[in-house]
Each structure stands twice: as C-alpha cells, then as structure tokens.
N, C-alpha and C positions, 0 to 999 in steps of 0.2 A: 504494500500500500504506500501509495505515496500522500505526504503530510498536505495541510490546504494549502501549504507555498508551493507544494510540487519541490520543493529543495533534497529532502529525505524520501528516500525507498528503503522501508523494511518490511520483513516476511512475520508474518504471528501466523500461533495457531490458532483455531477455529474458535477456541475457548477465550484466546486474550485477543483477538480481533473484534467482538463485541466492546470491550472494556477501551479498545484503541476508537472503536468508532466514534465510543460516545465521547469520549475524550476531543475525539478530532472535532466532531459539531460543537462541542459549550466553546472550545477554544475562537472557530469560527466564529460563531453566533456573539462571543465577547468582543471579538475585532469590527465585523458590522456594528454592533451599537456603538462601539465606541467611536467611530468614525462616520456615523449616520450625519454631525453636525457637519455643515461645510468649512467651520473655520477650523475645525480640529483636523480634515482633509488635508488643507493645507498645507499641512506640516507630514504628511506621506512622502514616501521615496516613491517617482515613476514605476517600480518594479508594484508595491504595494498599492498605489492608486488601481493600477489593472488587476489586479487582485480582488479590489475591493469593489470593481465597478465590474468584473466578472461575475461574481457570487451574487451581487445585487440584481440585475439583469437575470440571473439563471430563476429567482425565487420570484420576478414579478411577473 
C-alpha cells in the first residue's frame, strides 16, 4: 500500500492492513480539515497543494 502522499510503499498482512487503512483515512481526513481554510493553503508546498486538491475533487 502506498501512504496518501504516495511517498511510502509497504506490504501488511491482511490482519494489520485494516489497522493501516484506518490509520491512513483519520490521517487524510486530519490534512483536508486542516487545510479546508484558504489562508492556511497558502502556506502548502506545490507537491501538497495537488494532494490536497486531489483528494478534495475525488470526494465531491
């Protein structure tokens, strides 16, 4: 599985890929809210802007 940066690839088993998923969504879902304001955008790096406006885009 690759991380929601896409930066990391690693392998779990079936039992800790649950525990990884959910992991991966709060941490996702913590980056969208916190970046939902535009003046806290702002202050993104171009790689994390497209990140952030990937994810957004995919859920609306």
């Amino acid at each position: 599985m690759k991380n929601w940066e896409g930066t990391a690839l690693n392998w779990y088993c079936e039992e800790h890929l649950k525990v990884y998923w959910l992991r991966r969504n709060t941490k996702l879902e913590a980056f969208i809210q916190l970046n939902r304001d535009i003046e806290k955008r702002k202050t993104l790096s171009e790689r994390h802007l497209k990140l952030y406006k990937l994810y957004t885009e995919e859920k609306s």
